[in-house]
C-alpha positions as CSV (number, residue, x, y, z in Angstrom):
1,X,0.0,0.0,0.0
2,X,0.8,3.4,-0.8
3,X,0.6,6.7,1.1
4,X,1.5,10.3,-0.1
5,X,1.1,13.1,1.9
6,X,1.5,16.2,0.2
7,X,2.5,19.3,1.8
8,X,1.2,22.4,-1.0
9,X,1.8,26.3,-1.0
10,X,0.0,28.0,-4.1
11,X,2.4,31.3,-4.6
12,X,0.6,32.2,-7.4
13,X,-2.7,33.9,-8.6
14,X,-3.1,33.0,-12.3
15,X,-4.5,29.5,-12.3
16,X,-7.0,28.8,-9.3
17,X,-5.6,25.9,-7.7
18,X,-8.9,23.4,-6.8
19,X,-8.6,20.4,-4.6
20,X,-9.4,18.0,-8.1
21,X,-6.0,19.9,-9.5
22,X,-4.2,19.1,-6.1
23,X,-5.5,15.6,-6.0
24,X,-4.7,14.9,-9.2
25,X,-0.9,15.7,-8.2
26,X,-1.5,13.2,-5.7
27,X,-2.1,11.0,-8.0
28,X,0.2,11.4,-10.5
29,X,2.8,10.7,-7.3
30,X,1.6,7.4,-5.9
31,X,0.9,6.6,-9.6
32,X,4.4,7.0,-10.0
33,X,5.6,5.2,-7.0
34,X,3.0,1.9,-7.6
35,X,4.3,1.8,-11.1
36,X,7.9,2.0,-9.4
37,X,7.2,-0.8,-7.0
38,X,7.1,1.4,-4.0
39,X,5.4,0.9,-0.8
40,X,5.0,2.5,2.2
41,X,4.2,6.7,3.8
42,X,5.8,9.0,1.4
43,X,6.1,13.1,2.1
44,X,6.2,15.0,-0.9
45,X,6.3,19.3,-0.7
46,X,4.4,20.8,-3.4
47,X,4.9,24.7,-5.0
48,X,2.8,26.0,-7.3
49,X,4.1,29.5,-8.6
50,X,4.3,31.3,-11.8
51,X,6.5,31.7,-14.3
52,X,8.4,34.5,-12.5
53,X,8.4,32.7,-9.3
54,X,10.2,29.2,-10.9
55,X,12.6,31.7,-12.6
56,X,13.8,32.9,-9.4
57,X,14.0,29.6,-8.1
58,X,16.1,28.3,-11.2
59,X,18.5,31.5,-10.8
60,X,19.0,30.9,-7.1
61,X,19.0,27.0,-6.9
62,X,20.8,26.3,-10.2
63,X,22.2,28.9,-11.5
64,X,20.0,29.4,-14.6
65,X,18.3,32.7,-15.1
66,X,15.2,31.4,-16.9
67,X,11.7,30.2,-16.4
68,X,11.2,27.0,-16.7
69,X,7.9,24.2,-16.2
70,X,8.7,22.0,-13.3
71,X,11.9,22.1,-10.7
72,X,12.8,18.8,-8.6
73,X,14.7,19.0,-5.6
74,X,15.1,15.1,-4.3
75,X,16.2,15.1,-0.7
76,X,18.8,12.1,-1.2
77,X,21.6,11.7,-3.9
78,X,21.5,9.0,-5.8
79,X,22.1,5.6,-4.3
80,X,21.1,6.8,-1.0
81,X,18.3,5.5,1.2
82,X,15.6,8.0,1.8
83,X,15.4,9.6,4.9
84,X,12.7,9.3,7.0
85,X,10.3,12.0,8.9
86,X,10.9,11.5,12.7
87,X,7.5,13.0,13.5
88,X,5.3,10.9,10.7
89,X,7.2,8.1,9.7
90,X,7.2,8.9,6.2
91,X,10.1,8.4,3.5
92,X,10.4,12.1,2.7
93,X,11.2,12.4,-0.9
94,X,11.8,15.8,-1.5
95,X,10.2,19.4,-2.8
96,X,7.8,19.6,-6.7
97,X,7.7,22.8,-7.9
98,X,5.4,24.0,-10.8
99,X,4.8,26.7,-13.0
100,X,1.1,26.3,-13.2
101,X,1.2,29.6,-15.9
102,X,4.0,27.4,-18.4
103,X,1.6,24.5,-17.9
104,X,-1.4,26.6,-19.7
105,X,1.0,28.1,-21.9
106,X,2.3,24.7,-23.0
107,X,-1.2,22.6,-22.8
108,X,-2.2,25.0,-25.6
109,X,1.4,24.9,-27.1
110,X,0.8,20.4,-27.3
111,X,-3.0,20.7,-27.7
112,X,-3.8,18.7,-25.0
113,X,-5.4,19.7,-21.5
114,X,-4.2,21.3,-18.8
115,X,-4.7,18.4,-16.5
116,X,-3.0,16.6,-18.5
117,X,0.1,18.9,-18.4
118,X,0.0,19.0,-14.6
119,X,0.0,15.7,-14.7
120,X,3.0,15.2,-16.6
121,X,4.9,17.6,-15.2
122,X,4.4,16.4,-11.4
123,X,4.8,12.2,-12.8
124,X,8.1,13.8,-14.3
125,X,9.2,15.7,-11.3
126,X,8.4,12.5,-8.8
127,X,10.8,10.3,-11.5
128,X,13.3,13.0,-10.9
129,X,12.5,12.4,-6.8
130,X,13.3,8.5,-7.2
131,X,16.5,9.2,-8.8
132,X,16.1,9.5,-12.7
133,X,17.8,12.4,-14.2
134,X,17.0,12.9,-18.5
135,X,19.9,15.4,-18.6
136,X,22.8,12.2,-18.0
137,X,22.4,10.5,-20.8
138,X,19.7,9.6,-24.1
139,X,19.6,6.1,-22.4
140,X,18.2,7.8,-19.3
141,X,16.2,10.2,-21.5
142,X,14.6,7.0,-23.3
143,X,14.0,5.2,-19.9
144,X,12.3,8.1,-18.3
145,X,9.9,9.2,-20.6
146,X,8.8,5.7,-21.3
147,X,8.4,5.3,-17.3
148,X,6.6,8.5,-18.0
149,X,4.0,7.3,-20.4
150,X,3.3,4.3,-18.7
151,X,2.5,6.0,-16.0
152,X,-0.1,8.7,-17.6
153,X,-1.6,5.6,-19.7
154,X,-2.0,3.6,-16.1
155,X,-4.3,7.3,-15.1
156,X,-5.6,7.2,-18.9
157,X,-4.0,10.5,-19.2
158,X,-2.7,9.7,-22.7
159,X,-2.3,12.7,-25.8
């Protein structure tokens, strides 16, 4: 069995933020950890912001003075056991941020919906979470975005 907790801060005022958007982000995360063979209490912190917001967060966590969609911040490296919150028992995985403006703009952009975007972009932030990183390698890129899609066709959130 699977448990996510998901701790949210909306710091933006463009998209309303209603509790079917936030639980499908909880979704998309124990989605991602069933289809990952996970079990057990996970913590997840969830941001949504705005375009100016994630660029401020890029600049000041990696050094990259641009907006961009989603932003993963795993609390392990890779290869390490995650840690676990003293106070809930939960593995703690690590902070989701997303641009909930780039989402519109690029649902539009793919033609597909906006829950659909969200939902991509939060099953490809939690991938990022367990330890997958696109950026290493076009092997990784391949086995990531497939894990993606089977996840998104398991919530028959297909294109």
């Amino acid at each position: 069995m699977i448990t996510v907790r998901i701790y949210g801060t909306n710091r933006q005022k463009i998209v309303p933020v209603s509790k079917e958007l936030r639980t499908l982000v909880k979704r998309c995360c124990s989605e991602t950890l069933y289809e990952e063979g996970y079990t057990g209490d996970f913590e997840v912190s969830l941001t949504f912001t705005d375009n100016e917001g994630i660029r401020e967060i890029n600049r000041k966590y990696r050094e990259i003075d641009r907006e961009t969609d989603v932003l993963s911040f795993p609390m392990t490296d890779e290869g390490e056991d995650f840690t676990v919150d003293p106070e809930t028992g939960c593995f703690m995985l690590g902070d989701i941020v997303i641009s909930l403006e780039k989402a519109l703009t690029q649902a539009e952009e793919y033609g597909h919906s906006f829950k659909r975007e969200v939902a991509f972009l939060a099953v490809h932030s939690m991938l990022h979470l367990l330890g997958y990183d696109h950026e290493r390698s076009e092997e990784e890129e391949r086995e990531m975005f497939g894990k993606q899609d089977i996840v998104l066709e398991a919530m028959g959130l297909t294109r």
